[in-house]
PyMOL Python script that loads the backbone (N, CA, C, O; Angstrom):
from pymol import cmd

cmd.read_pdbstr("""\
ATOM      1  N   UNK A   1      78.368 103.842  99.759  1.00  0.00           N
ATOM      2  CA  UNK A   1      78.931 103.911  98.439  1.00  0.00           C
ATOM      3  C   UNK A   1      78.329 102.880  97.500  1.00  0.00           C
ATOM      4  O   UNK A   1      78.495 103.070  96.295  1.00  0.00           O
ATOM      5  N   UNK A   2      77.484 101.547  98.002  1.00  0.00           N
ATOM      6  CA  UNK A   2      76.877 100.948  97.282  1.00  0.00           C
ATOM      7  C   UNK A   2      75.775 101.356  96.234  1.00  0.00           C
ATOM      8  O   UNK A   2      75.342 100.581  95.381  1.00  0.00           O
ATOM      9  N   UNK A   3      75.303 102.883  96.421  1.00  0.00           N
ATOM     10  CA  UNK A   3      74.551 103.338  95.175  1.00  0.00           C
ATOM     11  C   UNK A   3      75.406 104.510  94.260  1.00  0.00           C
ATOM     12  O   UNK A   3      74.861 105.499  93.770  1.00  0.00           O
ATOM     13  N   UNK A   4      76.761 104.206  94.145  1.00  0.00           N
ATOM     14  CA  UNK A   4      77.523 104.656  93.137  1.00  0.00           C
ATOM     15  C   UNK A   4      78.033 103.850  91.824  1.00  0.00           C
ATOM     16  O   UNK A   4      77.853 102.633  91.777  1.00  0.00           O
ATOM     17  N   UNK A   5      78.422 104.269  91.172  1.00  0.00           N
ATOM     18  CA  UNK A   5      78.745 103.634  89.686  1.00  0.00           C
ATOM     19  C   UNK A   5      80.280 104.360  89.607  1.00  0.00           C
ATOM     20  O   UNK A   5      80.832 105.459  89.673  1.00  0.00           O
ATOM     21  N   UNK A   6      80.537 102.990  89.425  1.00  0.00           N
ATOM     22  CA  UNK A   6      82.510 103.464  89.465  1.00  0.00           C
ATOM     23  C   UNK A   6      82.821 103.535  87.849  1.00  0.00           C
ATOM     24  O   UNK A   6      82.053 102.756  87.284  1.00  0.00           O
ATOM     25  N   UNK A   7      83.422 103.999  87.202  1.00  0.00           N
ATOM     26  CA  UNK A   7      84.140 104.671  86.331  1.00  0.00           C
ATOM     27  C   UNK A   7      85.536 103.734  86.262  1.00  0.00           C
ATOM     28  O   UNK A   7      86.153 103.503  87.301  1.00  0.00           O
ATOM     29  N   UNK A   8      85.846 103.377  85.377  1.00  0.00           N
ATOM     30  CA  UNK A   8      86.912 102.875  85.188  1.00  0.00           C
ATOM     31  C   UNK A   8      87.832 104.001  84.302  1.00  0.00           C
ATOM     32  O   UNK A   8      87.402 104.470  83.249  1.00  0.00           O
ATOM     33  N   UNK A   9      88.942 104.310  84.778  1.00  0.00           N
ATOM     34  CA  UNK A   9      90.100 105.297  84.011  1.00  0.00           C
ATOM     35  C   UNK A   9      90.970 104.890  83.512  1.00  0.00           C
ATOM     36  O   UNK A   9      91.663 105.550  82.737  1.00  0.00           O
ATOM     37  N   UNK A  10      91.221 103.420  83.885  1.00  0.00           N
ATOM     38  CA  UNK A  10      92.028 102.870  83.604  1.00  0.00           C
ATOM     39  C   UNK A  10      92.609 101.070  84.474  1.00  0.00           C
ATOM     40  O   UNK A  10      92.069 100.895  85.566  1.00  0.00           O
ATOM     41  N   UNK A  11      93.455 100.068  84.074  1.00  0.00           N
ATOM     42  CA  UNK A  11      93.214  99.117  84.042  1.00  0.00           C
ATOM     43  C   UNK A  11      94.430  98.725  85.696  1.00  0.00           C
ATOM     44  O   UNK A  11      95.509  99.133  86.128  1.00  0.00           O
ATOM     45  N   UNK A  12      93.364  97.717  86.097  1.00  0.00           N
ATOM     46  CA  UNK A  12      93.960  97.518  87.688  1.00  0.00           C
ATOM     47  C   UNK A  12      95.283  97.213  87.066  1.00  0.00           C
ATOM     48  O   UNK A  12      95.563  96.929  85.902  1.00  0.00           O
ATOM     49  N   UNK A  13      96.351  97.399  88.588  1.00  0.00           N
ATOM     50  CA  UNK A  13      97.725  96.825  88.553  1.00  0.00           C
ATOM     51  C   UNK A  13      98.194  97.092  89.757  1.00  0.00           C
ATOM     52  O   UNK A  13      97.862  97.883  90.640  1.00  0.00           O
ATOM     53  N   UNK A  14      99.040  96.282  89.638  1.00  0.00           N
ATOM     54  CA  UNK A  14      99.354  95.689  91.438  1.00  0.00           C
ATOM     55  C   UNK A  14     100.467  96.899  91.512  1.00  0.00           C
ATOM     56  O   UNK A  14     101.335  97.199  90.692  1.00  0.00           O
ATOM     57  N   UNK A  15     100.023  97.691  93.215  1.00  0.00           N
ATOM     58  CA  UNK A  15     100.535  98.124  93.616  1.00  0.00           C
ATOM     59  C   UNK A  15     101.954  98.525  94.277  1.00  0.00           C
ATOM     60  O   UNK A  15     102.486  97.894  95.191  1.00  0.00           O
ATOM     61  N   UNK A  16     102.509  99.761  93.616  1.00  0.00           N
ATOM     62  CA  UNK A  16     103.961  99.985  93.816  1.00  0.00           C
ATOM     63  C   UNK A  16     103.982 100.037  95.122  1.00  0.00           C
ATOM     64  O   UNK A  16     102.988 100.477  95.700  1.00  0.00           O
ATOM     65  N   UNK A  17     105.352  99.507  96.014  1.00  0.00           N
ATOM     66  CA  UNK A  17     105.862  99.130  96.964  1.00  0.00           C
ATOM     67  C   UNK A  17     106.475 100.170  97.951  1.00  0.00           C
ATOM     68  O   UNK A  17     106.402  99.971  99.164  1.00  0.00           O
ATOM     69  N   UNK A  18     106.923 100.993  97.571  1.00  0.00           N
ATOM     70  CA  UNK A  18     107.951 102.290  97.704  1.00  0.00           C
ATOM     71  C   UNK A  18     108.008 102.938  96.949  1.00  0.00           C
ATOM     72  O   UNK A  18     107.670 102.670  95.796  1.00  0.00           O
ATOM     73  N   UNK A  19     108.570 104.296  97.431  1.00  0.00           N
ATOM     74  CA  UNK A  19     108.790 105.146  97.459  1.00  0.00           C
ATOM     75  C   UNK A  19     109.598 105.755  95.700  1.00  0.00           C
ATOM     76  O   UNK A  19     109.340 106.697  94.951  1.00  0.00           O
ATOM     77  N   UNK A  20     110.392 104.881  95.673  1.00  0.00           N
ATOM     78  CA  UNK A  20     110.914 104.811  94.605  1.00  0.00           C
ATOM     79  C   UNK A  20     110.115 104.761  93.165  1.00  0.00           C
ATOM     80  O   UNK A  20     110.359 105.294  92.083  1.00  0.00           O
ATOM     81  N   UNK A  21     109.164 103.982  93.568  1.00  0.00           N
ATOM     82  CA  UNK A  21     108.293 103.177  92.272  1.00  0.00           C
ATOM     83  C   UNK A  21     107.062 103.913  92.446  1.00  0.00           C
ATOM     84  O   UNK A  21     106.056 103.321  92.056  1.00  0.00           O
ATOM     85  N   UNK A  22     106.961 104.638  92.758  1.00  0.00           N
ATOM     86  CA  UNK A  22     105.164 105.209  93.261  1.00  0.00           C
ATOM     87  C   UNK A  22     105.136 106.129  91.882  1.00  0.00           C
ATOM     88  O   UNK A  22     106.031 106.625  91.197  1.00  0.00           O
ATOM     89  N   UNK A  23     103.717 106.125  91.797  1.00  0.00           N
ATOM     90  CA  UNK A  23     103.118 106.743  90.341  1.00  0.00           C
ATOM     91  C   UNK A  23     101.628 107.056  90.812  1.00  0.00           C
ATOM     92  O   UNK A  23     100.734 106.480  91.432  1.00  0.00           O
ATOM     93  N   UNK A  24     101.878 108.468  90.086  1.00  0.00           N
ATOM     94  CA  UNK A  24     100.167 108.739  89.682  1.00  0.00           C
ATOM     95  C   UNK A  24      99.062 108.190  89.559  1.00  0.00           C
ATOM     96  O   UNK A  24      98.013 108.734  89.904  1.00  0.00           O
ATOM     97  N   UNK A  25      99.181 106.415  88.777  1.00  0.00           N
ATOM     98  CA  UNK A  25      97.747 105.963  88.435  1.00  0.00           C
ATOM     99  C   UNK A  25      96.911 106.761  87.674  1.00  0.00           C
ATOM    100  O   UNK A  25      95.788 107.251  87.787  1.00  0.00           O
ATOM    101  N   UNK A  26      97.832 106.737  86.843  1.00  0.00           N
ATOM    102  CA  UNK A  26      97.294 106.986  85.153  1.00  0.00           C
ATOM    103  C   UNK A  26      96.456 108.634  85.518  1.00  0.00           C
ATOM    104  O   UNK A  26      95.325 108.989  85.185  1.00  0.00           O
ATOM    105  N   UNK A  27      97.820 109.616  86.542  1.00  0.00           N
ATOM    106  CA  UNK A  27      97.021 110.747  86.561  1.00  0.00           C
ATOM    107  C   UNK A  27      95.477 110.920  87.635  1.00  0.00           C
ATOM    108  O   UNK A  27      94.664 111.822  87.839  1.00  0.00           O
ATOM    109  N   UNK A  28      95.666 109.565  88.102  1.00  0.00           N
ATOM    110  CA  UNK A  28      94.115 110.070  88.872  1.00  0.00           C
ATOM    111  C   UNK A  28      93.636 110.390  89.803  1.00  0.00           C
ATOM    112  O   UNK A  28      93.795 109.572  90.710  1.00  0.00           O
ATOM    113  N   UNK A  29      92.998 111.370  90.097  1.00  0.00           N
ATOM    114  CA  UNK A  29      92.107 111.681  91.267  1.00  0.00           C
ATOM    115  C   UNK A  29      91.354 111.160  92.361  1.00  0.00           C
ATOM    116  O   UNK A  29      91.038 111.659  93.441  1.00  0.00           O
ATOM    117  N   UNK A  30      91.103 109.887  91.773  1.00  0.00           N
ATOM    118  CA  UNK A  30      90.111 108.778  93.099  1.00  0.00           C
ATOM    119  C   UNK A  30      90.974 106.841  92.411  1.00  0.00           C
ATOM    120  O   UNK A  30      90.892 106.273  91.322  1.00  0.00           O
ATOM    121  N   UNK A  31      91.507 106.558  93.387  1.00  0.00           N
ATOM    122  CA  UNK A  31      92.307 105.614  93.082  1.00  0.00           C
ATOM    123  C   UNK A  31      91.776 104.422  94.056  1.00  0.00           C
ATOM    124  O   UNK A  31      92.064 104.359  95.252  1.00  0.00           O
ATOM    125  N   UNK A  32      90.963 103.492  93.369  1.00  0.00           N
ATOM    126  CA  UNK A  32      90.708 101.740  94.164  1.00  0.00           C
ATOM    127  C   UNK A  32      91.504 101.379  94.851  1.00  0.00           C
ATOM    128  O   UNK A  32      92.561 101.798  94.379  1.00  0.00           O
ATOM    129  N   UNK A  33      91.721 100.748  95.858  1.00  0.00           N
ATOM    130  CA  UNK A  33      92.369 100.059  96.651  1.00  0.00           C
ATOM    131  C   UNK A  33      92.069  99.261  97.372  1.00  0.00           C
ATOM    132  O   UNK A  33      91.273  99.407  98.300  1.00  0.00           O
ATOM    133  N   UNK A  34      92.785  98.044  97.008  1.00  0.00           N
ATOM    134  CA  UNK A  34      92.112  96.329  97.143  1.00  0.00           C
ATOM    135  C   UNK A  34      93.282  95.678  97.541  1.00  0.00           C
ATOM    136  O   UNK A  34      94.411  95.849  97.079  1.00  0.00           O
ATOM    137  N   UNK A  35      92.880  94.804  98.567  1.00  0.00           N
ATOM    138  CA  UNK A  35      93.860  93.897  99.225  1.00  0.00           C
ATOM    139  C   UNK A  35      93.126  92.887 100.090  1.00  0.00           C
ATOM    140  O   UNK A  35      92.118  93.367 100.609  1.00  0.00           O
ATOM    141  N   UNK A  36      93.375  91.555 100.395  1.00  0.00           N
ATOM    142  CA  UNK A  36      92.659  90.719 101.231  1.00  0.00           C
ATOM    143  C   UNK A  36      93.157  90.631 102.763  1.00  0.00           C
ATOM    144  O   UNK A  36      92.758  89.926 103.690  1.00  0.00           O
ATOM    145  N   UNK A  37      94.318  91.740 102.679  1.00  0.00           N
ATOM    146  CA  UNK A  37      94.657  91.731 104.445  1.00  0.00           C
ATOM    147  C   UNK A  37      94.489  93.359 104.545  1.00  0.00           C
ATOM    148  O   UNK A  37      93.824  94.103 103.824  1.00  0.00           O
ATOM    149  N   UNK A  38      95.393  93.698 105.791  1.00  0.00           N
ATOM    150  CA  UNK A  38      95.600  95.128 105.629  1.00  0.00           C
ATOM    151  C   UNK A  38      96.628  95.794 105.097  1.00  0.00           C
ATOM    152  O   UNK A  38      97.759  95.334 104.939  1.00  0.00           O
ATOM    153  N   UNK A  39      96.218  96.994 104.784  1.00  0.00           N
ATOM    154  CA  UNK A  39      97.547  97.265 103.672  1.00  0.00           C
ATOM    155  C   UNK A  39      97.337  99.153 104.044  1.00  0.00           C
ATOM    156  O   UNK A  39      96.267  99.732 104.232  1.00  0.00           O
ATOM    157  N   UNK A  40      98.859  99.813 104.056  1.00  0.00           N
ATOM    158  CA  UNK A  40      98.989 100.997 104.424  1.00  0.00           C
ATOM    159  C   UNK A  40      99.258 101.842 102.697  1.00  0.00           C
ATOM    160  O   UNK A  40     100.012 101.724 101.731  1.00  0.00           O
ATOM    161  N   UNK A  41      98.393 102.478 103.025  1.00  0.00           N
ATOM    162  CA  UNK A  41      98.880 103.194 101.762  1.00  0.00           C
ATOM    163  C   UNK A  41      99.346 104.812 101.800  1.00  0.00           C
ATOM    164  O   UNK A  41      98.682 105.449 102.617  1.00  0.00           O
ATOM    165  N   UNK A  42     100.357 105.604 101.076  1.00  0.00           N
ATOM    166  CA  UNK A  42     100.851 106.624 101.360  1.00  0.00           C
ATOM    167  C   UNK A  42     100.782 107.307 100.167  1.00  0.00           C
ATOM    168  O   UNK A  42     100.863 106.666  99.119  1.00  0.00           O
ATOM    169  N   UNK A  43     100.649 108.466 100.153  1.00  0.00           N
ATOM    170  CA  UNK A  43     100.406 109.662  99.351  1.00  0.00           C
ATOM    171  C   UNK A  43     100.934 110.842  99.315  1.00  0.00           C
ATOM    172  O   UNK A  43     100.686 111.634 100.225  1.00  0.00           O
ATOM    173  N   UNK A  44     101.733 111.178  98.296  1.00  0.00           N
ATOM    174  CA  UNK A  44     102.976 112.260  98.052  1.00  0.00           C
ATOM    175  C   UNK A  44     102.797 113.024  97.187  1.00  0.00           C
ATOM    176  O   UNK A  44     101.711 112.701  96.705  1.00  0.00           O
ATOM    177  N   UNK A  45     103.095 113.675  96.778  1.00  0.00           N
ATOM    178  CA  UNK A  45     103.431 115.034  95.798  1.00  0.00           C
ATOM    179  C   UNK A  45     104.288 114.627  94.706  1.00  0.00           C
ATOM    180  O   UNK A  45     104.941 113.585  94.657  1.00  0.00           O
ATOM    181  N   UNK A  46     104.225 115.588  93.791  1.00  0.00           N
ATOM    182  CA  UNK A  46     105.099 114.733  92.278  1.00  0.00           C
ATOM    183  C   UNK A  46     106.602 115.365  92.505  1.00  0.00           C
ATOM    184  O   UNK A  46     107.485 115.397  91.649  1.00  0.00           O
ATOM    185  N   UNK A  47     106.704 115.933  94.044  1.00  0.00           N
ATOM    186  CA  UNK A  47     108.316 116.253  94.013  1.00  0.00           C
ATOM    187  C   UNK A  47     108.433 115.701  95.428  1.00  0.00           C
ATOM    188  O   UNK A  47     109.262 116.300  96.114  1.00  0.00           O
ATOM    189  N   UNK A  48     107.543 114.304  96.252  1.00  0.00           N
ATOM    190  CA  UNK A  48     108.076 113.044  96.815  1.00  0.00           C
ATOM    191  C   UNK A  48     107.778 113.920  98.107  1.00  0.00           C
ATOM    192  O   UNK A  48     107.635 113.141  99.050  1.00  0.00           O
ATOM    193  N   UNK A  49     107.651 115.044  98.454  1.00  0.00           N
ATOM    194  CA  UNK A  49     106.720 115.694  99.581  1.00  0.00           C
ATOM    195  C   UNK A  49     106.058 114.330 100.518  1.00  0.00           C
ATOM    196  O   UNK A  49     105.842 113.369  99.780  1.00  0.00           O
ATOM    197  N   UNK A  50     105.738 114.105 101.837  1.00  0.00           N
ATOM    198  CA  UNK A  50     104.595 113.589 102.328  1.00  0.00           C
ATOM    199  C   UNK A  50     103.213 114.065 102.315  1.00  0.00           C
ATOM    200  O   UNK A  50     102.996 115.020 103.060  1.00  0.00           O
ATOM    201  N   UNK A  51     102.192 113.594 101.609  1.00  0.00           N
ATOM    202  CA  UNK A  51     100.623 114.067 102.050  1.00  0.00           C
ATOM    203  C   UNK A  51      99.887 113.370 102.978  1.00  0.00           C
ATOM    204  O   UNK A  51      98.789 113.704 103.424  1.00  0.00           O
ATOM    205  N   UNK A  52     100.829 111.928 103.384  1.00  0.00           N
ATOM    206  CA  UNK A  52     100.118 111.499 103.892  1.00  0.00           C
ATOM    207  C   UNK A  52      99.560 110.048 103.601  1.00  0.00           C
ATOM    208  O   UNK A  52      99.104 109.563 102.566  1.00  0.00           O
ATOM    209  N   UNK A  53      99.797 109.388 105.181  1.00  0.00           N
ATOM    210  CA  UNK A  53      99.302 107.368 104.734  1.00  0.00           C
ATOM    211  C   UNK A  53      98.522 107.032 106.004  1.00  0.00           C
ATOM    212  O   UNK A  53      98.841 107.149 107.187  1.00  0.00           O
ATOM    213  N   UNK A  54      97.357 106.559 105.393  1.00  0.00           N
ATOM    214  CA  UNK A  54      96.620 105.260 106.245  1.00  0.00           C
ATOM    215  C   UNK A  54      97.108 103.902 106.016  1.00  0.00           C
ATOM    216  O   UNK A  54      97.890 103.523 105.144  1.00  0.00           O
ATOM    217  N   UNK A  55      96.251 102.905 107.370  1.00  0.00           N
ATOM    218  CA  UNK A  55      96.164 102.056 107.074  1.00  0.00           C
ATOM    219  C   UNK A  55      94.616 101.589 106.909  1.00  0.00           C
ATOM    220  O   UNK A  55      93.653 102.028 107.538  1.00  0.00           O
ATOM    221  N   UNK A  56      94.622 100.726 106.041  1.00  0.00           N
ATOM    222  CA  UNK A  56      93.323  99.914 106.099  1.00  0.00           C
ATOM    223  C   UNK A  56      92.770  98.713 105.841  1.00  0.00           C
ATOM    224  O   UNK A  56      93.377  98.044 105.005  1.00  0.00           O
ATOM    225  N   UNK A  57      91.955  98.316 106.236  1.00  0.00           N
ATOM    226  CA  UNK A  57      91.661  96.711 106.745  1.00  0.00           C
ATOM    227  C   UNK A  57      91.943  96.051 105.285  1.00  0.00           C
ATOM    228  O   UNK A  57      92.624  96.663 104.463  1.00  0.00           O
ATOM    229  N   UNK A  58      91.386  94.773 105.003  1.00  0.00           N
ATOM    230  CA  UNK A  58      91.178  94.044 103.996  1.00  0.00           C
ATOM    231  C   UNK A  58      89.867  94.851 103.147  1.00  0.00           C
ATOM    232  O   UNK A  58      89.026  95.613 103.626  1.00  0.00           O
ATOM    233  N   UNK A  59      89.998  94.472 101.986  1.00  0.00           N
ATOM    234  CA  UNK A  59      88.643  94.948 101.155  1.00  0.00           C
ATOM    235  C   UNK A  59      88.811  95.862 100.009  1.00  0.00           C
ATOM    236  O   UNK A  59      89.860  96.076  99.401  1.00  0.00           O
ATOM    237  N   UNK A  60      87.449  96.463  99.751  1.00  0.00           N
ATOM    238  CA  UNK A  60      87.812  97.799  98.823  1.00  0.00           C
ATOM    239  C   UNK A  60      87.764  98.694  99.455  1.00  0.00           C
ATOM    240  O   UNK A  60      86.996  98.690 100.418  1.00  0.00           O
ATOM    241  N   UNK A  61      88.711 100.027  99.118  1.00  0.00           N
ATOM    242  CA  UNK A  61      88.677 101.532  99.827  1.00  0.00           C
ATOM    243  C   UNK A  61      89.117 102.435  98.448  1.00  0.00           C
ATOM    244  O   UNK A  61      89.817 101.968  97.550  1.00  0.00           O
ATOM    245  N   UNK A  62      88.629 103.668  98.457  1.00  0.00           N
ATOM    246  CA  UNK A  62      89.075 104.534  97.350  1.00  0.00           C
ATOM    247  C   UNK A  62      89.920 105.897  98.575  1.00  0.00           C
ATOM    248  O   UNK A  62      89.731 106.227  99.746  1.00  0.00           O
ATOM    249  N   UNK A  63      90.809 106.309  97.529  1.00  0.00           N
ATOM    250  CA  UNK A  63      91.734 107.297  98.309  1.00  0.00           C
ATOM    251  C   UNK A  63      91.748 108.195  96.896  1.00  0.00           C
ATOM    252  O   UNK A  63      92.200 107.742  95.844  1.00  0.00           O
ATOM    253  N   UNK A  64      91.174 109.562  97.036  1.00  0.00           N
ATOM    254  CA  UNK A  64      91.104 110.782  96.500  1.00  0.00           C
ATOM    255  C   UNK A  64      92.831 111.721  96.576  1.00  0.00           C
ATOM    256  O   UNK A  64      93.410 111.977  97.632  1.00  0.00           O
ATOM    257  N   UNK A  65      93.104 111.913  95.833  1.00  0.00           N
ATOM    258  CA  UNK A  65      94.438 112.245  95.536  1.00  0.00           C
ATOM    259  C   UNK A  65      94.372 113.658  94.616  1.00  0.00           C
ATOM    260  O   UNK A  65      93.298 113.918  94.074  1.00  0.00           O
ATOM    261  N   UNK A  66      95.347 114.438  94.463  1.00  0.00           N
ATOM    262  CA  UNK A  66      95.416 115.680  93.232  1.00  0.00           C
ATOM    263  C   UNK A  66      95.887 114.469  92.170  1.00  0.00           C
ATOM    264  O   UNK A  66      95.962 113.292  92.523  1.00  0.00           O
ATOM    265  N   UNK A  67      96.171 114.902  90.914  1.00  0.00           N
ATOM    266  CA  UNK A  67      96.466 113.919  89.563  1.00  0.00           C
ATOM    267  C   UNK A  67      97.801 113.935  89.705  1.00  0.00           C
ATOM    268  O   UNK A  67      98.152 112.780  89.946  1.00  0.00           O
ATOM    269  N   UNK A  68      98.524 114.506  89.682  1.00  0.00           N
ATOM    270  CA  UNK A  68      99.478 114.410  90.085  1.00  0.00           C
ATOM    271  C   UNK A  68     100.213 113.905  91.410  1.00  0.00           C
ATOM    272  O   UNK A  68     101.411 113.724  91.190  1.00  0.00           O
ATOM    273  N   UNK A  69      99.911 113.683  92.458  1.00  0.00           N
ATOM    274  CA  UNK A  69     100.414 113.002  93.401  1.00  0.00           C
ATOM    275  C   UNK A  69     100.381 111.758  93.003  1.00  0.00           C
ATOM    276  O   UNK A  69      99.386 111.250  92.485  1.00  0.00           O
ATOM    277  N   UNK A  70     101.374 111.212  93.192  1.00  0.00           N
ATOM    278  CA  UNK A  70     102.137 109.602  93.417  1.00  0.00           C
ATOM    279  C   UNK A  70     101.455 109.020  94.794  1.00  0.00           C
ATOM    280  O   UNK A  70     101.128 109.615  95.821  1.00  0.00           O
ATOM    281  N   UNK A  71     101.358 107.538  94.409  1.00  0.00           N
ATOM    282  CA  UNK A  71     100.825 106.609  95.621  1.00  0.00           C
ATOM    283  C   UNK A  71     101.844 105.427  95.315  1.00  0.00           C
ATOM    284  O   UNK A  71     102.595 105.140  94.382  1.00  0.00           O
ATOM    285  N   UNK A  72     101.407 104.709  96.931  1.00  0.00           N
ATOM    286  CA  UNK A  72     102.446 103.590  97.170  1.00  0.00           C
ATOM    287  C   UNK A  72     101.379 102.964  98.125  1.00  0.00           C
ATOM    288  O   UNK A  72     100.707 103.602  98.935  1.00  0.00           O
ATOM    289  N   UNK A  73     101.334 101.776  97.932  1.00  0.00           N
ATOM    290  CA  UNK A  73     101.317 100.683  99.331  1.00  0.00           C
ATOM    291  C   UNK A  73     102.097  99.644 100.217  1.00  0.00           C
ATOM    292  O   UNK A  73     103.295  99.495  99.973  1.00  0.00           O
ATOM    293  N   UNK A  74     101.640  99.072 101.009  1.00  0.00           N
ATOM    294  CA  UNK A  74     102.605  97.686 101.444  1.00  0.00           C
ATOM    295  C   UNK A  74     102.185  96.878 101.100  1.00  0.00           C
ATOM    296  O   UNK A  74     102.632  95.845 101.597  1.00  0.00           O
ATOM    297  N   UNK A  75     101.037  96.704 100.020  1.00  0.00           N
ATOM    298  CA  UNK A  75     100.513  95.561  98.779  1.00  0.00           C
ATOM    299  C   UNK A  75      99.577  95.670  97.992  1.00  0.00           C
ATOM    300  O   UNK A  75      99.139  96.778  97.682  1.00  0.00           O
ATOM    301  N   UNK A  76      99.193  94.782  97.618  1.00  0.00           N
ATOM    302  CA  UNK A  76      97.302  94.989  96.631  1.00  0.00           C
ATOM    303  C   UNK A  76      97.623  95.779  95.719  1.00  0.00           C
ATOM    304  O   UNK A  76      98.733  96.215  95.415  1.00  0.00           O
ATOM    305  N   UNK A  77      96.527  95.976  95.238  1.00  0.00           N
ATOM    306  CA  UNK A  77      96.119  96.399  93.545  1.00  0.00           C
ATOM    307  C   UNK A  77      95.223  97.937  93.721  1.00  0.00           C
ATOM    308  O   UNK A  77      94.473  98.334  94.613  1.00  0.00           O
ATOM    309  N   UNK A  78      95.563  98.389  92.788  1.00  0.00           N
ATOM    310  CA  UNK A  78      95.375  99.904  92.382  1.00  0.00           C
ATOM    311  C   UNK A  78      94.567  99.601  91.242  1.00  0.00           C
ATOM    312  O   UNK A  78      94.616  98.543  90.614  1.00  0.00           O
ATOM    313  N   UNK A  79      93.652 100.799  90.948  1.00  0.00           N
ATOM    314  CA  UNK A  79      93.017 100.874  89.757  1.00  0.00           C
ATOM    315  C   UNK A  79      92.335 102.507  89.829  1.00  0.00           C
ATOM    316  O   UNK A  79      91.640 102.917  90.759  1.00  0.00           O
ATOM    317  N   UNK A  80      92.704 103.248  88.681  1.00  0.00           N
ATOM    318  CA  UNK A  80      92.337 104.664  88.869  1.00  0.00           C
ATOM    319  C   UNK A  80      90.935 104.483  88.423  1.00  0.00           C
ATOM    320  O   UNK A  80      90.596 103.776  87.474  1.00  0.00           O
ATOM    321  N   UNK A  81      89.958 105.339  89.361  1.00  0.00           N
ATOM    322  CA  UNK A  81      88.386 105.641  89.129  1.00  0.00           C
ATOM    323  C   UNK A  81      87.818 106.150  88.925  1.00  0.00           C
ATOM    324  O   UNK A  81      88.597 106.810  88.237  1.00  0.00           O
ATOM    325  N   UNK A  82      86.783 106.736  88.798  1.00  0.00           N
ATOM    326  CA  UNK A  82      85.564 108.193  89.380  1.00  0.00           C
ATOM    327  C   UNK A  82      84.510 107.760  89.344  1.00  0.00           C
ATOM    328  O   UNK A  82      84.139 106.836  88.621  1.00  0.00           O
ATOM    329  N   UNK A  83      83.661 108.558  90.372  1.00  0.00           N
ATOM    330  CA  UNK A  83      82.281 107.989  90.696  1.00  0.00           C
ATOM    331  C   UNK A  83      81.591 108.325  90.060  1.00  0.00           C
ATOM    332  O   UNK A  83      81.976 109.403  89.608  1.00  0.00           O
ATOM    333  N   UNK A  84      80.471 107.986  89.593  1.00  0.00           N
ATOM    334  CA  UNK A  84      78.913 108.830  88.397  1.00  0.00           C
ATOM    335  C   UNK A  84      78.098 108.241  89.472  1.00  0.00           C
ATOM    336  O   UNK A  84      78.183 107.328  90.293  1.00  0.00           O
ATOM    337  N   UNK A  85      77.200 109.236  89.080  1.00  0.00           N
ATOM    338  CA  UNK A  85      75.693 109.177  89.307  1.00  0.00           C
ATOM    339  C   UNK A  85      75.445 109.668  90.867  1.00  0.00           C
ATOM    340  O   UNK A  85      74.303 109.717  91.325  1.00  0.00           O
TER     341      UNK A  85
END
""", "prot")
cmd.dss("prot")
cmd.show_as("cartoon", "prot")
cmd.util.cbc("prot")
cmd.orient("prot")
């Protein structure tokens, strides 16, 4: 992924906790995900459905989503993306 060009959609913010608080990310389709430990992140439907959670190490990871599905982690920062080039 180091010869991609990330797209910014919109501006990082620390990641909702639950279930309760989970959001779209500004609608987006490919969503950053940054944390310096490991952190599980989960992925739902806009009527709270399961799609589905990893976990993953420390670092950056992107998780591809419909625009509408809601995300959550157990920490770190979100930032909605897309790749060019």
């Amino acid at each position: 992924m180091s010869d991609r060009i990330v797209k910014l959609m919109g501006a990082e913010f620390t990641a909702p906790t639950g279930l309760a608080a989970a959001n779209s990310a500004v609608d987006a389709s490919l969503v950053k995900v940054y944390h310096t430990a490991a952190v599980t992140v989960t992925v739902v439907t806009s009527a709270n459905a399961a799609v589905g959670s990893t976990t993953f190490d420390a670092g950056v990871h992107y998780v591809q989503k419909a625009p509408s599905d809601k995300i959550y982690a157990t920490a770190g920062k979100f930032t909605p993306v897309a790749f060019t080039g």
